[in-house]
C-alpha positions in Angstrom: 32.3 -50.2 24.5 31.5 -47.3 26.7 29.0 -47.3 29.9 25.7 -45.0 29.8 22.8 -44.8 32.2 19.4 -45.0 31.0 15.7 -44.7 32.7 14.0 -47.8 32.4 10.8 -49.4 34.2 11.5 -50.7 37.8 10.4 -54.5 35.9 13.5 -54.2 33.5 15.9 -53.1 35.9 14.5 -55.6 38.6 15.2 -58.8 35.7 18.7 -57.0 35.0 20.0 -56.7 38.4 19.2 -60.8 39.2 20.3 -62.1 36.1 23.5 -63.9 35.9 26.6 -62.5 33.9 25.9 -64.4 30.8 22.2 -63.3 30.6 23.0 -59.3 31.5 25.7 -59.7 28.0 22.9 -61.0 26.0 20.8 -58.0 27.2 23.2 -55.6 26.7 23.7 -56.7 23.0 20.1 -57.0 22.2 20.0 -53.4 23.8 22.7 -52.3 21.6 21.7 -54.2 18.6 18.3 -52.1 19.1 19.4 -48.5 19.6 21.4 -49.0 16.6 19.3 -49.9 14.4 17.0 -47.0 16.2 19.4 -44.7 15.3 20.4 -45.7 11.9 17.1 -45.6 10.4 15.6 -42.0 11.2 17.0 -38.8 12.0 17.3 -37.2 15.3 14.2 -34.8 14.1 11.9 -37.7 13.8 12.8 -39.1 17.0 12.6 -36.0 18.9 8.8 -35.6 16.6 7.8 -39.0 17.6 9.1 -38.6 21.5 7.3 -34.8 21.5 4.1 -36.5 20.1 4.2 -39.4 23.1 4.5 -36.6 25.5 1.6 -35.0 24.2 -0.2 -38.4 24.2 0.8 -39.2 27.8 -0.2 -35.8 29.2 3.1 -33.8 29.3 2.7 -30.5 27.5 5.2 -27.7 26.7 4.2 -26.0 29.9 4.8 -28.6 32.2 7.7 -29.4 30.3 9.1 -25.9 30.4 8.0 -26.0 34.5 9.7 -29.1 35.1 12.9 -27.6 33.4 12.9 -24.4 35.4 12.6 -26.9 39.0 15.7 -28.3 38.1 17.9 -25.1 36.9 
């Protein structure tokens, strides 16, 4: 296995950090188990179609998007 760092809501990472070895493995495989089958079943177009349309849903258009990129550059 291999480590990566993800975003995820204060909550989750709260309940991660104070669970015990035993429960942080069974997270970590029902994480996996998830973004495999995420993966598996659609192609990176469709996520990156579904994710754009969430943005747009949530508020975060291209030009914020595109301003928020040039902050960090």
């Amino acid at each position: 296995m291999e480590t990566i760092s993800i975003e995820v809501e204060p909550e989750i990472a709260r309940a991660y950090q104070e669970a015990n070895l035993m429960e942080r493995k069974k997270m970590q495989l029902i994480l996996n188990s998830s973004l495999k089958q995420f993966i598996n079943r659609r192609s990176l177009e469709e996520i990156i179609q579904e994710m754009q349309a969430q943005a747009q849903v949530n508020g975060l258009t291209q030009e914020i998007l595109d301003e928020i990129l040039s902050d960090d550059i």
